[in-house]
C-alpha positions in Angstrom: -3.8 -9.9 -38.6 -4.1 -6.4 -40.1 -1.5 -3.8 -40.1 -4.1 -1.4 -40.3 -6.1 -2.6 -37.5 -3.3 -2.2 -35.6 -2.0 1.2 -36.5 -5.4 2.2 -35.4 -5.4 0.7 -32.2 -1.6 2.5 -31.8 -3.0 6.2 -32.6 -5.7 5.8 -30.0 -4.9 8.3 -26.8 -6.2 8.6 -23.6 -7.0 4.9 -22.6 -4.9 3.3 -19.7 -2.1 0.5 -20.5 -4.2 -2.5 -20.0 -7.1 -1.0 -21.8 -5.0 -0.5 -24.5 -3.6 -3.9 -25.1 -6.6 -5.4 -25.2 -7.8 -3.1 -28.0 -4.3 -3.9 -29.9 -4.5 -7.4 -29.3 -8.7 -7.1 -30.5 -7.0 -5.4 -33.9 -4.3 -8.2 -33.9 -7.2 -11.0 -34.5 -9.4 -8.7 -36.3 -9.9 -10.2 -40.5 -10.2 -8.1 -43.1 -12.9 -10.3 -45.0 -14.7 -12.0 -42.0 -14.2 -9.5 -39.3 -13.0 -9.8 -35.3 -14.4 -12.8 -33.1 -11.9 -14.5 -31.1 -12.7 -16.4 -27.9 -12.5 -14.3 -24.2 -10.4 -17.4 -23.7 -7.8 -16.4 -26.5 -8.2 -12.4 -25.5 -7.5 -13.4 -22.2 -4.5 -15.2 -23.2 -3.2 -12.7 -25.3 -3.4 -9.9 -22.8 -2.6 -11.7 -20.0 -5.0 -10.7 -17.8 -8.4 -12.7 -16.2 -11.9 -12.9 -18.4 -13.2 -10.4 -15.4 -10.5 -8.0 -15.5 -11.1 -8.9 -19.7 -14.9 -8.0 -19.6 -13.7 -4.4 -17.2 -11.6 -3.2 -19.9 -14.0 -4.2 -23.4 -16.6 -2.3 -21.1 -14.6 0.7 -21.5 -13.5 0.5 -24.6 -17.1 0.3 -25.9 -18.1 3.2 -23.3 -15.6 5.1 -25.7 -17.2 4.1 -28.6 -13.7 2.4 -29.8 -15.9 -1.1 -30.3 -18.8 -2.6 -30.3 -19.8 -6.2 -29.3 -22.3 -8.2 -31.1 -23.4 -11.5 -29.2 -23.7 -14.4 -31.0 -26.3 -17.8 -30.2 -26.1 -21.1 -32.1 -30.0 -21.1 -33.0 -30.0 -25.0 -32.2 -28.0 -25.6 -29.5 -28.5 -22.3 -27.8 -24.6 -22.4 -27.5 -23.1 -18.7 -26.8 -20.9 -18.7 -29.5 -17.8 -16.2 -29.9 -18.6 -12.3 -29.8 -18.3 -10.1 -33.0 -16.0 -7.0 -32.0 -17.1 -4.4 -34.7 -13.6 -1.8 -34.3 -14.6 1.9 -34.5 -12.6 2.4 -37.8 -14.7 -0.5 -39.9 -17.2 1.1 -42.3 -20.9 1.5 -40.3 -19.8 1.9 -37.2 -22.5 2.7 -34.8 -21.7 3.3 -31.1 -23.7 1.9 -28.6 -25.1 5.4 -27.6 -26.7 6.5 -30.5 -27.8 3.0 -31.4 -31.9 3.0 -31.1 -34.0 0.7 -29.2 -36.1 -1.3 -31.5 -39.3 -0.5 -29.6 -39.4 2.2 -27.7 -37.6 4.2 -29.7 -34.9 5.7 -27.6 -31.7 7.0 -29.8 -33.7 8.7 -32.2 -31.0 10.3 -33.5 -29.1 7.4 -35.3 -29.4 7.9 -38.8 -32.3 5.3 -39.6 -31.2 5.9 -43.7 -28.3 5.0 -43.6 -27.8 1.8 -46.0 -25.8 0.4 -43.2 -28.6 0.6 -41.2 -31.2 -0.7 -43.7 -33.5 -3.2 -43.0 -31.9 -6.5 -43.0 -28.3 -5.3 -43.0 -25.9 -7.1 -40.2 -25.6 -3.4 -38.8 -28.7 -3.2 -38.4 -29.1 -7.1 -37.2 -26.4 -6.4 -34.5 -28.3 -2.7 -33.6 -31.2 -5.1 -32.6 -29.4 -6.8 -30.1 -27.9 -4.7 -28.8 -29.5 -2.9 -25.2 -30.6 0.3 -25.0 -28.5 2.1 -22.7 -31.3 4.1 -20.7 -34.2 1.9 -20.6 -31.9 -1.8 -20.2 -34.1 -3.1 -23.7 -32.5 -6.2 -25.0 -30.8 -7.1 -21.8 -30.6 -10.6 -22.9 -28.0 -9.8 -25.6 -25.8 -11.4 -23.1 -22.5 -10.0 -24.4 -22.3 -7.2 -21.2 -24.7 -9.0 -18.9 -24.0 -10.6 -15.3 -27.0 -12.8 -15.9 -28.4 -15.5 -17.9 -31.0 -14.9 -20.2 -31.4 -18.0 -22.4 -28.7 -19.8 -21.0 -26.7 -23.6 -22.4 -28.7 -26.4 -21.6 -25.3 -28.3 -20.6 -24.1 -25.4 -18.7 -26.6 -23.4 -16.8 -24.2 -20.7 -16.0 -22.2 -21.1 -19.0 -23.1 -17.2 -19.6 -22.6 -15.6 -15.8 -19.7 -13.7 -15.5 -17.1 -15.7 -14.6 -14.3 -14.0 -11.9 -11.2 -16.3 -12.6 -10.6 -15.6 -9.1 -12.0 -16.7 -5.5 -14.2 -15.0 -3.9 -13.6 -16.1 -0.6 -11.3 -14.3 1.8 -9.9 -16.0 4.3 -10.6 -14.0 7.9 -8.3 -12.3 9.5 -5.6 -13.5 11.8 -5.6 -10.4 13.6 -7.7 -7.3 14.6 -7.4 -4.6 12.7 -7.4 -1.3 14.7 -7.9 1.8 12.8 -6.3 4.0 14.5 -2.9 2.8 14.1 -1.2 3.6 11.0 -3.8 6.5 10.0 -1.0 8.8 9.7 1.0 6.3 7.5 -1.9 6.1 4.9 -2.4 9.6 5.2 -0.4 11.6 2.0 1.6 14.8 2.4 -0.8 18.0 3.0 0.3 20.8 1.0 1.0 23.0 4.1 4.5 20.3 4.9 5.1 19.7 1.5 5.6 23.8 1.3 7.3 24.2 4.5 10.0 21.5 3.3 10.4 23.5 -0.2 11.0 26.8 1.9 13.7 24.5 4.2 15.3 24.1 0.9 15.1 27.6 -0.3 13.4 26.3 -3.3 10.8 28.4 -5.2 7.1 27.0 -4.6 6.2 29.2 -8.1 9.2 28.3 -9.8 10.0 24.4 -8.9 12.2 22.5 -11.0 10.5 19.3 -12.6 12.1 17.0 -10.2 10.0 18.6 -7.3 6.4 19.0 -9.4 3.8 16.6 -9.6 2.7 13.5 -7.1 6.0 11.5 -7.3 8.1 13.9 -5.0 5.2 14.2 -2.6 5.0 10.2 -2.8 8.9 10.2 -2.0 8.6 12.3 1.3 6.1 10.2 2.1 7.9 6.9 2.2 10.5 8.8 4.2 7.6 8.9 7.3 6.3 5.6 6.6 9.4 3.6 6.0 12.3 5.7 7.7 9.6 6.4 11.4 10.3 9.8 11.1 7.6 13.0 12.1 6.8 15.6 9.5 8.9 18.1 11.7 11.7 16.0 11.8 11.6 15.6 8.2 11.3 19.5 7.5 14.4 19.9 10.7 16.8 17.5 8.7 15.8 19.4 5.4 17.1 22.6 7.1 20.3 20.7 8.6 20.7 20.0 4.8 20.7 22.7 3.5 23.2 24.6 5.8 25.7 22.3 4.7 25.0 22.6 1.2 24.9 25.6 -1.0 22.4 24.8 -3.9 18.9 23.0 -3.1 19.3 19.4 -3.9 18.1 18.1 -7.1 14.8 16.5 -6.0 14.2 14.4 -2.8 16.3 11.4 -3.5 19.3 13.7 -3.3 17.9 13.9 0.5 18.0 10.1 1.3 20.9 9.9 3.2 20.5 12.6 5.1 17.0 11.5 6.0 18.2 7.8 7.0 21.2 9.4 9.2 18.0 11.4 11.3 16.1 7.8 11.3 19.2 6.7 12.9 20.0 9.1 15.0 16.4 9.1 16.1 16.8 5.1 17.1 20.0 6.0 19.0 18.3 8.4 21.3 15.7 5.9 22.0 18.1 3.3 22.8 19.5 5.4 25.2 16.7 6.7 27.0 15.3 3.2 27.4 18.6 2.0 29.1 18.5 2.1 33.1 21.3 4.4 35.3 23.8 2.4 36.3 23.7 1.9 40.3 26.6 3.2 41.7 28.6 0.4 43.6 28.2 0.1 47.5 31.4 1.7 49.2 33.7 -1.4 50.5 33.7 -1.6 54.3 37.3 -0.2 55.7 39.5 -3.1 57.3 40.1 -3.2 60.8 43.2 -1.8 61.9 42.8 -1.4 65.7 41.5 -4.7 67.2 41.9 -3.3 70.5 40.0 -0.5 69.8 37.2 -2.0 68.0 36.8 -4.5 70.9 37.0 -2.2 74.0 34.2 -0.2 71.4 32.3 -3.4 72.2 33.1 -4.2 76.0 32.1 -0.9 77.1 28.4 -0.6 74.6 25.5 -2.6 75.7 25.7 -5.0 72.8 25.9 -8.7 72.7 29.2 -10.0 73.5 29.8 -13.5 73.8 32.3 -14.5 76.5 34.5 -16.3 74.2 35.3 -13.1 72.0 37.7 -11.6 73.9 41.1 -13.5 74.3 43.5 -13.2 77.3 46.0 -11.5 74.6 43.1 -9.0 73.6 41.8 -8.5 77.3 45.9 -7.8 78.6 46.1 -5.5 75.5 42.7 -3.3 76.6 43.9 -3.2 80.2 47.5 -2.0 79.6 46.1 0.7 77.0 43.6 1.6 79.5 40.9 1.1 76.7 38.6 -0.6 79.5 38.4 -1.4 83.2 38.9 -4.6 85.1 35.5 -4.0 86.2 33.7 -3.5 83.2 35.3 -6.2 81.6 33.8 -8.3 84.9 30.4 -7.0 83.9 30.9 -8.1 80.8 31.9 -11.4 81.6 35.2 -11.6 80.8 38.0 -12.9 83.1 
């Protein structure tokens, strides 16, 4: 370990998280007297990441010229045998840019005097191997290559890039349609995002911090995907906000509630236009008050009257009301 490694690896800027830890944890193994050569196993480890993702992020850092890897071959075995990381702040360092192809001659501009560069000098050994970064000379310094070159005679592959994860997806269960949920992977345009500022009465040239950048716009977002609701009813329950509140709210979580009483509301309506109008009940037939009535009704009509309908009590009551004749009630069939 060296604190100065380390503190170098610290003051870098502008790489992303993971890249960075991988150059920290590079500085963490790197030796003052013998240099920085630990295993993509024990980097991979450290870091907590896969030897793909592993290779990804050395590949940028020596695209940066923050390192420089130096591949190293057992000359018997033809083992690959632990990289050298040369760290951008060791004395000679060369990126891989300006380092010259042995042959050709590309990278003319290195400084060929240099005494770190001199003939026989393990700059100048590691230089050699390293590929040119036009032409692809010295492809088989296998370090940052896909393929095998002089490969391990016990392990034919022992130098292909190896993914740490599988390749094969499993198909999918279900068609995928692209049409549906275009709109949910589609981001805030700019024209909705300023229509719901001016439903706030907020200032698109003067926004406070809690409404600038891509989080905000990421936050209305989730309101459509998540919450179901249109970009108009976002923008309509904005302005039903703000009439009940004097001062804009303080970014859009402020407006979380009110959006999830729309959502609501929204699913109410729904439920109601989906439920079927009630029938309204049959009207109950009226009893029968007048049996004489409604019998004489049926003597004198020309429907079906069986002769056993009409009792001598019913056909004295018809007679002496004078509801039907002794005649038609012959016809009829009664006696």
């Amino acid at each position: 370990m060296s604190h100065e490694a380390t503190n170098w690896a610290i003051k870098q800027r502008g790489l992303k998280p993971t890249t960075k830890i991988v150059l920290w944890h590079l500085c963490d193994r790197f030796n003052p007297d013998y240099g920085c050569f630990p295993s993509q196993d024990r980097l991979a480890h450290d870091c907590e990441i896969s030897r793909s993702t592993l290779n990804d992020h050395l590949g940028q850092l020596e695209a940066v010229g923050l390192l420089r890897r130096v591949p190293r071959l057992d000359p018997v075995t033809k083992r690959q045998l632990p990289t050298r990381y040369i760290l951008g702040f060791e004395p000679g360092f060369t990126p891989v840019a300006v380092v010259p192809c042995p042959e050709i001659g590309h990278g003319e501009t290195a400084d060929a005097e240099s005494p770190d560069m001199a003939e026989g000098s393990p700059m100048n050994a590691a230089a050699v191997a390293l590929p040119c970064p036009d032409f692809g000379h010295g492809v088989d310094a296998g370090a940052v290559s896909d393929f095998p070159a002089e490969p391990c005679p016990e392990s034919a592959e022992s130098r292909v890039r190896n993914s740490d994860t599988n390749p094969v997806r499993e198909p999918l269960r279900e068609p995928v349609k692209e049409e549906e949920g275009a709109q949910a992977r589609a981001a805030i345009s700019d024209e909705v995002f300023g229509k719901l500022l001016t439903a706030l009465g907020l200032d698109p040239t003067a926004l406070p911090g809690w409404w600038q950048g891509w989080p905000p716009r990421l936050h209305v977002q989730r309101w459509r995907d998540e919450l179901g609701l249109t970009e108009a009813e976002i923008i309509a329950a904005a302005e039903a906000s703000r009439q009940e509140h004097p001062e804009p709210p303080d970014g859009p979580k402020a407006l979380d509630r009110a959006m999830q009483r729309a959502a609501q509301r929204k699913v109410e309506d729904a439920g109601r236009k989906r439920r079927k109008p009630k029938t309204p009940p049959a009207p109950a037939a009226k009893p029968i008050t007048d049996l004489p009535a409604f019998y004489a009704d049926l003597v004198n009509s020309d429907r079906y009257l069986p002769v056993s309908a009409i009792s001598n009590t019913m056909r004295d009551a018809m007679l002496a009301r004078g509801l039907v004749t002794a005649e038609r009630l012959r016809e009829r069939g009664v006696r």
